[in-house]
Steps between C-alpha positions, in 0.01 A plus 500: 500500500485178377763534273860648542700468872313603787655649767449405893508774743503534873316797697611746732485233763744196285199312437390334147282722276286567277728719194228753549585610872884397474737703571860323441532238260620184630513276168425447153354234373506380134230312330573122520375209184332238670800256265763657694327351896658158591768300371551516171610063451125474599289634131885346327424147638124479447475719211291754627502879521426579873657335785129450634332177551074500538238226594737245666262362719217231485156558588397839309726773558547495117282421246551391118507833369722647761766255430462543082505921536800465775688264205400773246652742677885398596432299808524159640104416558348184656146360535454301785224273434535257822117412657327634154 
């Protein structure tokens, strides 16, 4: 499920499963924000929510709109506009 812990469980053999055809539990996993990946003097120094950073190269990997929804949405966005 996509929400809640999931659980990863080996089969009879030790090897990583499916939960379906598990047999022993190995781990459980709890859900994860995306806020809490990285460190966390990255969004406190650039004033941003995510510790993610899109678009930071020249020559179209990123294009206007990228870089203003990426802003919009906690993280550090660039538009490289080099050769346009």
């Amino acid at each position: 499920s996509a929400h809640g812990p999931r659980t990863v469980l080996l089969d009879s053999e030790g090897l990583l499963t499916p939960e379906i055809m598990g047999q022993n539990v190995l781990a459980v996993l709890p859900p994860i924000y995306p806020e809490w990946l990285g460190d966390r003097s990255f969004p406190a120094a650039h004033r941003v929510r995510f510790s993610y950073v899109i678009g930071e190269m020249a020559r179209g990997i990123a294009t206007p709109r990228m870089t203003v929804e990426g802003v919009r949405a906690g993280v550090m966005a660039f538009f490289g506009s080099a050769g346009l």
